[in-house]
C-alpha positions as CSV (number, residue, x, y, z in Angstrom):
1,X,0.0,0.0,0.0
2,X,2.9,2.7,1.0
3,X,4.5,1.3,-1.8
4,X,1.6,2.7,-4.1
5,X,1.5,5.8,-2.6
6,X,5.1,6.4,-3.3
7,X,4.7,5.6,-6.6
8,X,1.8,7.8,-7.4
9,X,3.7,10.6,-5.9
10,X,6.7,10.0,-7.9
11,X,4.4,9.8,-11.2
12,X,2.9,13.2,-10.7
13,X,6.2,14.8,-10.1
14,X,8.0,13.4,-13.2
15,X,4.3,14.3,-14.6
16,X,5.3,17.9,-13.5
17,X,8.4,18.3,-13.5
18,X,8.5,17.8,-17.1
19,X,6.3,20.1,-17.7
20,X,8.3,23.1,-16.8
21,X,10.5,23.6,-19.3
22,X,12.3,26.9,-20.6
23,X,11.0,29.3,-23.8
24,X,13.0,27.9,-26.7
25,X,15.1,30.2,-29.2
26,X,13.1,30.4,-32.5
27,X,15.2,30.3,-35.3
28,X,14.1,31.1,-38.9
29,X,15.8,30.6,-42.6
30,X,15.6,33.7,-44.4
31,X,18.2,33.1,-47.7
32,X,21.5,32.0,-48.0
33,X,23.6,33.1,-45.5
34,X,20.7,35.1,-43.4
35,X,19.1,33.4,-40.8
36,X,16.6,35.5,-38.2
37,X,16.6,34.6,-34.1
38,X,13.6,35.4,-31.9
39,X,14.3,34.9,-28.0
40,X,10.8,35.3,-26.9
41,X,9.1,37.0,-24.8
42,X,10.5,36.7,-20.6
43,X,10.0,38.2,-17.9
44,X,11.8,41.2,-16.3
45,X,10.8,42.7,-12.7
46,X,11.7,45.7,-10.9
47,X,10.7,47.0,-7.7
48,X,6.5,47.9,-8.1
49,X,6.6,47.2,-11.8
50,X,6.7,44.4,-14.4
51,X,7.8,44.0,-18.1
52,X,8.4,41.5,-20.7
53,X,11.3,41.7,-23.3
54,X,11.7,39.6,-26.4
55,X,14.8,40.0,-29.1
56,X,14.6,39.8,-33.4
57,X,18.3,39.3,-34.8
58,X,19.3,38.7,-38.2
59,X,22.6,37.8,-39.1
60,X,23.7,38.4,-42.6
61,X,22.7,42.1,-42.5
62,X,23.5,45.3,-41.3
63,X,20.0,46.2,-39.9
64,X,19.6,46.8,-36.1
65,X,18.8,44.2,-33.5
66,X,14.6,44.7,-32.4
67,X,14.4,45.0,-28.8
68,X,10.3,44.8,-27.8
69,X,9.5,45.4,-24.0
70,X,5.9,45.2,-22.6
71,X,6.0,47.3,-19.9
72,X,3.1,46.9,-16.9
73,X,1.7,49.5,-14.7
74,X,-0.2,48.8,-11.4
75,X,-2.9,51.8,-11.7
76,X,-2.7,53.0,-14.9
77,X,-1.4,52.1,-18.3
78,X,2.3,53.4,-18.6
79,X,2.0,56.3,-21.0
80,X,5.6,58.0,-21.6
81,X,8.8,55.7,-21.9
82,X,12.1,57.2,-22.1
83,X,15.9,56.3,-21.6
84,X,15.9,52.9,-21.9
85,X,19.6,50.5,-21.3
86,X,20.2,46.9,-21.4
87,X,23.8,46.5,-18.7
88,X,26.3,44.9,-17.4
89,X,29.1,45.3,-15.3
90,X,31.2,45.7,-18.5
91,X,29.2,47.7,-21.1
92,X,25.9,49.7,-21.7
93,X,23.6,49.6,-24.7
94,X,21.4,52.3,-25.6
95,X,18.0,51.1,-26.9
96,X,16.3,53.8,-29.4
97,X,12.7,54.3,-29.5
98,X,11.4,52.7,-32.5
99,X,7.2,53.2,-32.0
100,X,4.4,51.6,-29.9
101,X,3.2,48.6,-30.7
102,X,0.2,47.9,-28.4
103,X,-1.5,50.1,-25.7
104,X,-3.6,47.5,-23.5
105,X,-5.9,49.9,-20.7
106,X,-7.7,46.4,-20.0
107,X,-4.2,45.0,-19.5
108,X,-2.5,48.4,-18.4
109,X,0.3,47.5,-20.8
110,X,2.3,49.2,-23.4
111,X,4.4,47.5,-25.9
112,X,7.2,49.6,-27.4
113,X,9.7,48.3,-30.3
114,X,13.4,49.7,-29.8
115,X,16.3,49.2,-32.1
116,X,19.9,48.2,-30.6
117,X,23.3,48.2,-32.4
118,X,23.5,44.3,-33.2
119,X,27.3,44.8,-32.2
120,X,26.9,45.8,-29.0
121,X,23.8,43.5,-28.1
122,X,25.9,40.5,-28.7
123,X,28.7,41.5,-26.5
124,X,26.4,42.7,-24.3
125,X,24.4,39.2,-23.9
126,X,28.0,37.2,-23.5
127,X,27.6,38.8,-20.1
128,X,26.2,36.5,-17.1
129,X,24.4,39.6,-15.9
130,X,22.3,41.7,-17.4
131,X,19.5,44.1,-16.3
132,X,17.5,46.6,-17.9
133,X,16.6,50.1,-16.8
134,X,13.8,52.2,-18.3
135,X,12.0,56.1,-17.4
136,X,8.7,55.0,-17.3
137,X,5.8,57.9,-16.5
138,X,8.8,59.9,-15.4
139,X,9.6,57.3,-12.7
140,X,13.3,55.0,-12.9
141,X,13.0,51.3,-13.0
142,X,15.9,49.2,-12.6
143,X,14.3,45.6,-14.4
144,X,16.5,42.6,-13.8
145,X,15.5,39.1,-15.9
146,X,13.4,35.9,-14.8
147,X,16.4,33.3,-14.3
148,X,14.8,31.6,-18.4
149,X,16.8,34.7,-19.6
150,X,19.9,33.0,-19.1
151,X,19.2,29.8,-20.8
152,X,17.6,31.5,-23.9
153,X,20.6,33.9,-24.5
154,X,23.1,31.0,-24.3
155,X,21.0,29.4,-26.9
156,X,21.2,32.2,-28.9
157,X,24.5,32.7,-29.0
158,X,25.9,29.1,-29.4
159,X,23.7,29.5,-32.6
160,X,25.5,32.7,-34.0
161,X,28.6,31.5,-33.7
């Protein structure tokens, strides 16, 4: 009978346990030579505030690395976002405003597309830390990555290489 029980347990926790696995990198075949990466969407958090950031990088091409971020708001939906950095202890990389993608009052999110020198976003994700600060409704967030991050930025660069 304890035997059984044991058993059971040890079925539902393989069950979830498997279950649980990190985002994959997407990769895509664009032409010879010029394949596109998405790491998808993951979650960033900062003190009373939340955000999502996924990447698009092509290789093959001279066109900037897209940066998206979802930013959340508690109250309201975040309206104004300025001066936004991916860091490390090494290196900074600016992120320029590209346009908004989605305003969500249901959801109080805003999705905003940036552009990032492909460069400097590589050598910025062979770091092991990273964080991302934004000006958000005149307010400064310091954002630091849910611990899937990692995995799908070593993914994505054991692919460029």
């Amino acid at each position: 009978m304890r035997y059984m029980q044991i058993l059971r347990f040890l079925i539902v926790l393989l069950i979830f346990s498997s279950c649980s696995t990190s985002p994959e990198l997407i990769t895509f075949y664009v032409s010879e030579g010029v394949n596109q990466y998405f790491l998808p969407p993951l979650d960033w958090t900062a003190a009373n505030s939340k955000a999502k950031l996924d990447i698009t990088y092509r290789t093959g091409t001279n066109a900037p690395a897209t940066v998206n971020i979802s930013f959340y708001g508690k109250k309201t939906v975040p309206v104004n976002v300025k001066s936004v950095f991916l860091h490390t202890t090494e290196k900074d990389c600016m992120l320029e405003y590209l346009n908004i993608i989605l305003e969500n009052p249901d959801k109080k999110e805003l999705r905003v597309s940036f552009s990032a020198d492909r460069d400097d976003l590589v050598s910025l994700l062979k770091s092991r830390l990273i964080t991302l600060s934004a000006e958000v409704d005149g307010i400064k967030y310091n954002y630091s990555p849910d611990k899937n991050f990692s995995d799908v930025k070593n993914k994505f660069l054991a692919a460029i290489k």
